[in-house]
Residue frames as a rotation matrix with the C-alpha (Angstrom) as fourth column:
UNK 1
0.228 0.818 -0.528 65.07
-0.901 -0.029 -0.434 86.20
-0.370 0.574 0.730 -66.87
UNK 2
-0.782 -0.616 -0.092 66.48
-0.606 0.718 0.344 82.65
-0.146 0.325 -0.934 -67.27
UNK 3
-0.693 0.423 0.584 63.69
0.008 0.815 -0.580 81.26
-0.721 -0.397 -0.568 -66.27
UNK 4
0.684 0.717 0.134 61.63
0.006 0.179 -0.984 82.50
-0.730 0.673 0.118 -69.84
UNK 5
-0.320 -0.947 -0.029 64.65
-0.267 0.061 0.962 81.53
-0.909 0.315 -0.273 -71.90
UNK 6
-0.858 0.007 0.514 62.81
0.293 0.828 0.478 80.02
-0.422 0.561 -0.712 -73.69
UNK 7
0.255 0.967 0.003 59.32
0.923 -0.243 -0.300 81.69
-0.289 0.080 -0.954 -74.04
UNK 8
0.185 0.510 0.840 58.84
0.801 -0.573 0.172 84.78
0.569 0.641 -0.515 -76.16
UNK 9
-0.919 -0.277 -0.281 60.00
0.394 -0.683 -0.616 88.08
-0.021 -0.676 0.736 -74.38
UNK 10
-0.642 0.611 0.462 56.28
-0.454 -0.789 0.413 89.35
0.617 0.055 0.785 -75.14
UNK 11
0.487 0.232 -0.842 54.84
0.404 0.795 0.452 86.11
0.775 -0.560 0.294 -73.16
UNK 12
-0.172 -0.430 -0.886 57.51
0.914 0.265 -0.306 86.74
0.366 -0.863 0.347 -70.26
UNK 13
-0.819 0.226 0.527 56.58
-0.302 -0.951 -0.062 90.95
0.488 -0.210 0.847 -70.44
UNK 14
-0.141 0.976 0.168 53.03
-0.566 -0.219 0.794 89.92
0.812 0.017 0.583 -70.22
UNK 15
0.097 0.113 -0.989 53.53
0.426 0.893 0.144 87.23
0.900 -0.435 0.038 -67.58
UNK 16
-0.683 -0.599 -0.417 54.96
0.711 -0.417 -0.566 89.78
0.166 -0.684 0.711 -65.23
UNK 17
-0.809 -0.021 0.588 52.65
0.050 -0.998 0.034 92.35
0.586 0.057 0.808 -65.73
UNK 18
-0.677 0.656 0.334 49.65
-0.653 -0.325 -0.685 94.02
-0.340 -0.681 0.648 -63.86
UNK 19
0.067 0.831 -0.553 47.13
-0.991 0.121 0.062 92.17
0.118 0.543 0.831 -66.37
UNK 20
-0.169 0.149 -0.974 48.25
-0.045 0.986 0.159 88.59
0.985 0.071 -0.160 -66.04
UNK 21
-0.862 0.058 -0.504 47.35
0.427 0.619 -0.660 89.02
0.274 -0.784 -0.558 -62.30
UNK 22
-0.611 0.771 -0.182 44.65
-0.771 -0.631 -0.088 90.45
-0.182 0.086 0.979 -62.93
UNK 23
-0.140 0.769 -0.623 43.46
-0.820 0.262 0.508 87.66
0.555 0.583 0.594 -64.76
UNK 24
-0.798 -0.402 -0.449 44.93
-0.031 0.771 -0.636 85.13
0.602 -0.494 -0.627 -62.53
UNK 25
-0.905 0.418 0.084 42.79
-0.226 -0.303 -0.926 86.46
-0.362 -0.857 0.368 -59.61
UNK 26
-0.119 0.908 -0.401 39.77
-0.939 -0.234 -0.251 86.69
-0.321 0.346 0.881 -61.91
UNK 27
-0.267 -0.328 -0.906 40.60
-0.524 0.839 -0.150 83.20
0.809 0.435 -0.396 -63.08
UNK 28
-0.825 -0.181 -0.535 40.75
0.335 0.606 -0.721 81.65
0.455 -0.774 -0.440 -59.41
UNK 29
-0.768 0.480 -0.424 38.25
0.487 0.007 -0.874 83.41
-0.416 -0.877 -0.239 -57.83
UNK 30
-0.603 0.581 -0.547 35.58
-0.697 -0.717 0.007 84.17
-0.388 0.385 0.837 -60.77
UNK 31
-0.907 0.322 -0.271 33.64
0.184 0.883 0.432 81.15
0.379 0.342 -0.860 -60.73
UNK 32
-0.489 0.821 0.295 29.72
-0.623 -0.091 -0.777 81.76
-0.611 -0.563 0.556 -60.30
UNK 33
-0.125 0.607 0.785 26.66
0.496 0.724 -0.480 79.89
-0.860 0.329 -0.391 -61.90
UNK 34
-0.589 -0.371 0.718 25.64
0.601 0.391 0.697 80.18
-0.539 0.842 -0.008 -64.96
UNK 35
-0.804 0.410 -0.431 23.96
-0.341 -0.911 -0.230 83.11
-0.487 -0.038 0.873 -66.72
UNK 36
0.270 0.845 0.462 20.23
-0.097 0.501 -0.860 82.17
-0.958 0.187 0.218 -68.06
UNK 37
0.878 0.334 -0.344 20.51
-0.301 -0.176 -0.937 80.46
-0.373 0.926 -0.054 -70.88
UNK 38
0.112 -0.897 -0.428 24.09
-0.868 0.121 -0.482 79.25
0.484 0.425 -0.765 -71.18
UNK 39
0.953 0.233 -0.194 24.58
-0.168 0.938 0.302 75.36
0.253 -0.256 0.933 -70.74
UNK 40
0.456 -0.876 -0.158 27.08
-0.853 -0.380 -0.357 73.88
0.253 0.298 -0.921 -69.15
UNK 41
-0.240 -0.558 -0.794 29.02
-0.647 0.702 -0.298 70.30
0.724 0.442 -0.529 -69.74
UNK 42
0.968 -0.221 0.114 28.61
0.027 0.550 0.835 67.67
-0.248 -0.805 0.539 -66.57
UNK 43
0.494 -0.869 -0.009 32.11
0.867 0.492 0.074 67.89
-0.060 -0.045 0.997 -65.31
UNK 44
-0.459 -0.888 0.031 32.82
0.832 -0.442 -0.336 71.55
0.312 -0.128 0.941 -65.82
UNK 45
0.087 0.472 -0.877 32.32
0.865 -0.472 -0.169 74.81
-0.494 -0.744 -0.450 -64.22
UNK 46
0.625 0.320 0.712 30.99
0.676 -0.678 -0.288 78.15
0.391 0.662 -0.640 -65.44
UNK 47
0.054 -0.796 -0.603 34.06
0.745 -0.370 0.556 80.92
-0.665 -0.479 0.573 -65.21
UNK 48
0.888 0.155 0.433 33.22
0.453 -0.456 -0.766 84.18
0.078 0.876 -0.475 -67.54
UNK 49
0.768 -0.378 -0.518 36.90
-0.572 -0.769 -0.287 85.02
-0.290 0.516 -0.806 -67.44
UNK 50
-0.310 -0.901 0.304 38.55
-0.113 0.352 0.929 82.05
-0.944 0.254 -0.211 -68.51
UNK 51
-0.484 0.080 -0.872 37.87
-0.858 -0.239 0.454 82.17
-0.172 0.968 0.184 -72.72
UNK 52
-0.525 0.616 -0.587 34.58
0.017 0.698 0.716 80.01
0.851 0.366 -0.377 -73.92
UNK 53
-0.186 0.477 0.859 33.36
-0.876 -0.477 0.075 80.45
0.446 -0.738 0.506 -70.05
UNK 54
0.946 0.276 -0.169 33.46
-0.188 0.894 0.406 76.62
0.263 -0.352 0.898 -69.47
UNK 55
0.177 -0.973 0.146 36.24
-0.753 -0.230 -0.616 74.95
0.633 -0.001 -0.774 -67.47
UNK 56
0.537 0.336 -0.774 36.99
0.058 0.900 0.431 71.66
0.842 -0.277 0.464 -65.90
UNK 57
-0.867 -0.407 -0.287 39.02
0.325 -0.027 -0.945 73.14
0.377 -0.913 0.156 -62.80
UNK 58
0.398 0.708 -0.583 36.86
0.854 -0.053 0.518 73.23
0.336 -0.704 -0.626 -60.08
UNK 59
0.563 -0.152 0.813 36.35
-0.435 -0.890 0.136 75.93
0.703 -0.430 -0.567 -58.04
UNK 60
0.402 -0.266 -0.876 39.01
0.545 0.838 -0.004 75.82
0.736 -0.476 0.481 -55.44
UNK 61
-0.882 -0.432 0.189 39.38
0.277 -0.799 -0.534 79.02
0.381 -0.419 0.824 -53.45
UNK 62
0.221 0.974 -0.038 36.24
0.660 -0.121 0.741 80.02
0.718 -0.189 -0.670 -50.80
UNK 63
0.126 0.018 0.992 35.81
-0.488 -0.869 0.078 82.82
0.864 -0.494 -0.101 -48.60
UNK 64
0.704 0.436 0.561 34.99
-0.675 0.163 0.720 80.81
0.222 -0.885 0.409 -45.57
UNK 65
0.512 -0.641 -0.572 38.04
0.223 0.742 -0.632 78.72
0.830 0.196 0.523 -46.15
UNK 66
-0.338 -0.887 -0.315 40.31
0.713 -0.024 -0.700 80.45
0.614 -0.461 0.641 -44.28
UNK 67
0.614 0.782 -0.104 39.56
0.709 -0.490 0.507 82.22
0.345 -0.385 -0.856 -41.01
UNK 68
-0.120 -0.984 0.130 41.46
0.618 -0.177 -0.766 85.59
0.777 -0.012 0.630 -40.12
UNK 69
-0.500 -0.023 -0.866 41.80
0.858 -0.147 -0.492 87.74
-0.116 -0.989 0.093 -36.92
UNK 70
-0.898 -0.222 -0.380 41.38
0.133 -0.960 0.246 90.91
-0.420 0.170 0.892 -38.66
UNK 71
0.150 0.982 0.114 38.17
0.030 0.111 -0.993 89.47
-0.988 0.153 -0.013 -40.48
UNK 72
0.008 -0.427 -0.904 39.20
-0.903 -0.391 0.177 89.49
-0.429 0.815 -0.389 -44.00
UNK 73
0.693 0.552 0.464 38.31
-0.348 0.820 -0.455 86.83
-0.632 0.154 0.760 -46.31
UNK 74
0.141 -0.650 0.747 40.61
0.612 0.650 0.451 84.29
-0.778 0.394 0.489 -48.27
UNK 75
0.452 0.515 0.729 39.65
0.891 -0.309 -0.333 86.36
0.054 0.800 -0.598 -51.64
UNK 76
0.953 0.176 -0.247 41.08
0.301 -0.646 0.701 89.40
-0.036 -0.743 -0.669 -50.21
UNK 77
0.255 -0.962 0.101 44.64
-0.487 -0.038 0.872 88.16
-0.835 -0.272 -0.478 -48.90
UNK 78
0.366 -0.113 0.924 44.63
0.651 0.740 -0.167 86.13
-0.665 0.663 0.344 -52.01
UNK 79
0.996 -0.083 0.024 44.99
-0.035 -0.645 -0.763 89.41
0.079 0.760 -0.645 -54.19
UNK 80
0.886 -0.462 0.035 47.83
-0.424 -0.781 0.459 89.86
-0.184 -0.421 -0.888 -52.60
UNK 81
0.011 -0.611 0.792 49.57
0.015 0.792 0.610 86.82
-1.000 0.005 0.018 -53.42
UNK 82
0.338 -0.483 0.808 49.39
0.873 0.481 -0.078 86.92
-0.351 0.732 0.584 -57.01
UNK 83
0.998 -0.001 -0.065 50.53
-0.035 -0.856 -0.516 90.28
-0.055 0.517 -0.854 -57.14
């Protein structure tokens, strides 16, 4: 645990757990348009789980990105990585 030496032990609990890759995932790969009625900035993108639902990272994860043998999309094998 050196590496949150510094950070809160409830920060480094929560960093580890099931929920912060939860959100990750939902974070990276929960970018759709906007819901009627909700404006949004030039320059950022509409993301209902990062907090306020606006965000200036682009989307940067796509299904069609990556082709696999098995058929499985990027989205998918991605779970796996932030687990």
């Amino acid at each position: 645990m050196v590496l949150f030496a510094h950070i809160p032990l409830f920060l480094g609990v929560f960093l580890l757990s099931n929920a912060f890759q939860d959100y990750l995932f939902s974070l990276l790969t929960g970018y759709v348009d906007p819901p009627a009625g909700v404006e949004v900035r030039e320059g950022m993108n509409y993301n209902p789980y990062f907090p306020g639902g606006a965000i200036s990272m682009p989307r940067v994860i796509f299904d069609d990105l990556v082709e696999y043998d098995d058929g499985m999309c990027l989205c998918s094998n991605f779970r796996y990585l932030v687990a």
